[in-house]
N, C-alpha and C positions, 0 to 999 in steps of 0.2 A: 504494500500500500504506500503508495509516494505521498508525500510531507505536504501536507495543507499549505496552499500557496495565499499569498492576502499583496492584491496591488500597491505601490506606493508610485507616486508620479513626482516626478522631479522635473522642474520649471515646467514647462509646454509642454514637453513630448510623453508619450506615453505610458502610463503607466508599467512598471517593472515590478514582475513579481519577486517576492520574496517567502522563505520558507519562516510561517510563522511559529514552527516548532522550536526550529534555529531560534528564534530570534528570542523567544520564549527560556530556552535556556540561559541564554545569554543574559537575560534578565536576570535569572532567576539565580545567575554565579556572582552579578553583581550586586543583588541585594542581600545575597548570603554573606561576599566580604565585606560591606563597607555599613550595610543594614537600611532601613527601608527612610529614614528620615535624612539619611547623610547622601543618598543618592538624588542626585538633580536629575529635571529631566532632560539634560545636558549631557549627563553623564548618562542616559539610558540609550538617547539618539545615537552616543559615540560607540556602546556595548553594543549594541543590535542591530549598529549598522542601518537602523531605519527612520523615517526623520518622522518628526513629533506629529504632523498630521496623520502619518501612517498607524501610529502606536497608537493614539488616541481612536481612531476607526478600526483598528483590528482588536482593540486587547481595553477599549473605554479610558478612565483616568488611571490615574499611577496606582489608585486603591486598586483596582481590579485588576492590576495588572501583578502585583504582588501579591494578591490575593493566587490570581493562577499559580506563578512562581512558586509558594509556598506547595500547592496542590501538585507540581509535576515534582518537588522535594521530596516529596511523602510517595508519593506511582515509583519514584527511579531511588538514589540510593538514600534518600533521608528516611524511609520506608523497611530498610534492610534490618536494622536491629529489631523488630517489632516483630515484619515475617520472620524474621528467625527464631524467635522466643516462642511463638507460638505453633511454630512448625516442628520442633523436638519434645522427645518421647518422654524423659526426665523434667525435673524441674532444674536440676543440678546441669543437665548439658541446655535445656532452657535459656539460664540466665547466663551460660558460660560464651554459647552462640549468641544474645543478644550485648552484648560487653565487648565481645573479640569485634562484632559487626560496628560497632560505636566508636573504638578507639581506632579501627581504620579508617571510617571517615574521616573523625574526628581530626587525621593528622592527615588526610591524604591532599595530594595538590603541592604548590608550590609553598604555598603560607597556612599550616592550620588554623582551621576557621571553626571550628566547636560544633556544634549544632544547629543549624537556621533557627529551630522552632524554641528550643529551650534559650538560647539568648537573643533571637528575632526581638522578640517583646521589649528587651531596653532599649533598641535605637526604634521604637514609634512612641513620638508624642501623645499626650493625655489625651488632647483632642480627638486623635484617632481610635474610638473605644470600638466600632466596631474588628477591626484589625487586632486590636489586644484580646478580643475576647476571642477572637477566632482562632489565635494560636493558644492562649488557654486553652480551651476544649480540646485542641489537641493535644497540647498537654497531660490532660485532665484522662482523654481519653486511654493512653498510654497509662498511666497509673493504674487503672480501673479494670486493667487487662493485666496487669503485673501482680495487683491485690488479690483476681480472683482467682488464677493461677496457684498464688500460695497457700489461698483461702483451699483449695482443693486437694494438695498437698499434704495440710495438714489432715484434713479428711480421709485423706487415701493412705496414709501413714508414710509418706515420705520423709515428714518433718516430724518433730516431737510434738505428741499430743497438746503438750501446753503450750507450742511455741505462740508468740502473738505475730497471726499471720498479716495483719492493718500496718502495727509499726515493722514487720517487718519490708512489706511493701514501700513505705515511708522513706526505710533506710536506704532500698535497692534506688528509687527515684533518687535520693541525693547525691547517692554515688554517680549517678548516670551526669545530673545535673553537673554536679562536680568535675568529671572529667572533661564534657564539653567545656566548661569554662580555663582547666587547667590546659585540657589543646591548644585553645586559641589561649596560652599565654604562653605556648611553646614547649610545652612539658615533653619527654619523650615517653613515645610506645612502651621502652619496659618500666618507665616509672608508673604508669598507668597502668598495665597491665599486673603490677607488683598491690596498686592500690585495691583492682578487682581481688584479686587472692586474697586478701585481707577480709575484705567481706565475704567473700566465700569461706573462710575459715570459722567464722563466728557464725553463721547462719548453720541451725541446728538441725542437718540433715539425719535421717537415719538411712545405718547400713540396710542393703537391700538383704531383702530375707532368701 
């Protein structure tokens, strides 16, 4: 299936298509490094290669066009720690595959940039609440899949009867939170990956019977 094409005309002559999947990306890597209030739309015409009347007729205002961004984050690899938690047979290879899947985003590329969705939220102004809330939810959402997981765990006897499966979710979230943030301040892979063992070690799995 070839890449959604969307006209843009420059001066008089005819309009030339462009692939607005391309250009979709390219948004979407420059509001993941620099964040959605620090990006002009100067700076989006230059990423996309498309000039502002075309971005505003293919993709609406910069709300909505970060709004997508976010959404092909989460379809391509912003997405990847989540299907992988929820794709393993364990709770224990669970949270081990969504951690490995995190601390390589986390640091891949030229500059680590942490996570779109867990640090998105600081570079958009108050004014912008529907945007704040929308990466909340996904946030939120992501929690709520990590809680029920352990909630069932404990259920199934994976974890210790008593364990408290709420704060343990709590925990797993900060660490996650935490790493992205320690990425994008340039932490290396095995310091992070030293930090997940750490949690892994204190999370009260039981041996399999």
């Amino acid at each position: 299936m070839e890449p959604a094409r969307c006209g843009e005309t420059k001066g008089r002559g005819r309009p030339r298509a462009f692939e607005r999947d391309v250009a979709l990306r390219r948004a979407m890597d420059l509001f993941w490094e620099k964040g959605f209030d620090m990006c002009s739309m100067a700076d989006l015409v230059d990423a996309m290669g498309v000039n502002s009347p075309s971005i505003y007729a293919a993709f609406g205002n910069k709300e909505s066009l970060y709004r997508e961004a976010i959404e092909l984050y989460v379809r391509a690899e912003g997405g990847a720690a989540l299907r992988n938690f929820e794709s393993r047979a364990t709770l224990r290879e669970s949270l081990e595959a969504m951690f490995d899947a995190s601390i390589e985003l986390f640091t891949s590329g030229q500059r680590s940039r942490g996570c779109m969705i867990f640090l998105g939220g600081a570079g958009i102004g108050a004014e912008h609440v529907e945007l704040r809330d929308f990466l909340q939810a996904l946030r939120l959402r992501m929690a709520r899949t990590v809680e029920k997981r352990l909630k069932k765990a404990v259920e199934q006897g994976e974890l210790a009867r008593d364990a408290d499966h709420a704060a343990l979710a709590t925990l797993c979230m900060s660490v996650f939170s935490g790493l992205s943030v320690q990425a994008a301040d340039g932490a290396s892979k095995r310091k992070l990956h030293a930090g997940v063992a750490q949690l892994l070690a204190v999370i009260p799995f039981r041996a399999a019977a």
